[in-house]
C-alpha positions in Angstrom: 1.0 4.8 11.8 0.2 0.6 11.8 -0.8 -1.7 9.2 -2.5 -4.6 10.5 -3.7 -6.2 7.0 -4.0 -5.6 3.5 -5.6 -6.8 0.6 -4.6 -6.8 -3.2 -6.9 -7.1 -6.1 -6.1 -7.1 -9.5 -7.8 -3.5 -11.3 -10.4 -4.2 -14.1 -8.9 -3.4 -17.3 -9.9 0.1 -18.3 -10.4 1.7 -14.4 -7.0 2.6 -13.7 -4.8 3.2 -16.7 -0.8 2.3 -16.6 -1.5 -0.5 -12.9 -2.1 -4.2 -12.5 -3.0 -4.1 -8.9 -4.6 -2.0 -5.8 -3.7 -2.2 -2.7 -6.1 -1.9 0.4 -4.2 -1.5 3.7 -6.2 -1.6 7.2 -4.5 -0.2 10.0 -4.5 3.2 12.4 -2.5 6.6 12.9 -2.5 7.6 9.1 -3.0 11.4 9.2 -3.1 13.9 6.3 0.1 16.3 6.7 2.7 18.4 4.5 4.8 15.0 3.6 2.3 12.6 2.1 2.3 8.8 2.9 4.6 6.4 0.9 4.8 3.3 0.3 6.1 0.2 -1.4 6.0 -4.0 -1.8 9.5 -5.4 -2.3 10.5 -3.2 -5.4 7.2 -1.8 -6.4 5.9 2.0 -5.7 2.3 2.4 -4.3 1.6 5.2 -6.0 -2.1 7.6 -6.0 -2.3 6.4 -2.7 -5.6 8.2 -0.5 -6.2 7.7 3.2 -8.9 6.2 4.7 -11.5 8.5 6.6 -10.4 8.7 10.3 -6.7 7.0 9.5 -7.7 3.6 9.0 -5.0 2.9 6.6 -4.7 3.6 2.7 -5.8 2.5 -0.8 -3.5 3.0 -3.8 -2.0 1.3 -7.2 1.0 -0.8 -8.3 1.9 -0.7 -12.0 3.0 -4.2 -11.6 2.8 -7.2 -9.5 5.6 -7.5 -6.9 7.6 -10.8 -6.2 6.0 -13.5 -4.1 7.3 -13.1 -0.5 8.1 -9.0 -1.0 7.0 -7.2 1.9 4.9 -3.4 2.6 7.2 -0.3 3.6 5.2 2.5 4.4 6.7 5.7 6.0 5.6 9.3 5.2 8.0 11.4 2.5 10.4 13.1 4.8 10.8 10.4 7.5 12.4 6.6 6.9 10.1 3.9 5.8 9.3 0.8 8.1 8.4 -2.7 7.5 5.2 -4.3 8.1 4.0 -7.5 8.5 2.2 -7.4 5.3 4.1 -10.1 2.6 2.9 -10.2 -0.8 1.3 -13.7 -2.1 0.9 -14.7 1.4 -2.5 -15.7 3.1 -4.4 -13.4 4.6 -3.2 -10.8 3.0 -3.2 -11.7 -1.0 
């Protein structure tokens, strides 16, 4: 699995309960399987995360916004993380 980009929006008050922000990430390889897709920014679980159709990356929620400069792990359950290019508060990918 890749991420190429991401995007983060703040969530409307009132659609997702309990999170501040959903996060968008473009990229390839994600596949459905036994160990689910996990993620992270700096400090800060992903979590309701959902693949895109065909493995084109993932959308999911943070319950709050991570530090300036934190950067996307993703990794599925039973296998180490890895870092992406992706840094929070940083253009392109705010």
């Amino acid at each position: 699995m890749n991420v190429t980009s991401a995007i983060f929006e703040v969530v409307e008050p009132g659609s997702a309960p309990g999170f501040q922000l959903r996060i968008h990430a473009n990229g390839f390889g994600f596949i459905s399987r036994a160990a689910p897709v996990r993620a992270r920014v700096g400090a800060v679980r992903i979590e309701g995360i959902f693949l895109a159709p065909g493995g084109g990356g993932f959308t999911g929620y943070l319950a709050r916004a991570p530090n300036a400069g934190d950067r996307l792990f993703v990794g599925y359950l039973d296998e180490p993380e890895f870092m992406t290019d992706v840094v929070y508060g940083m253009a392109p990918n705010v």
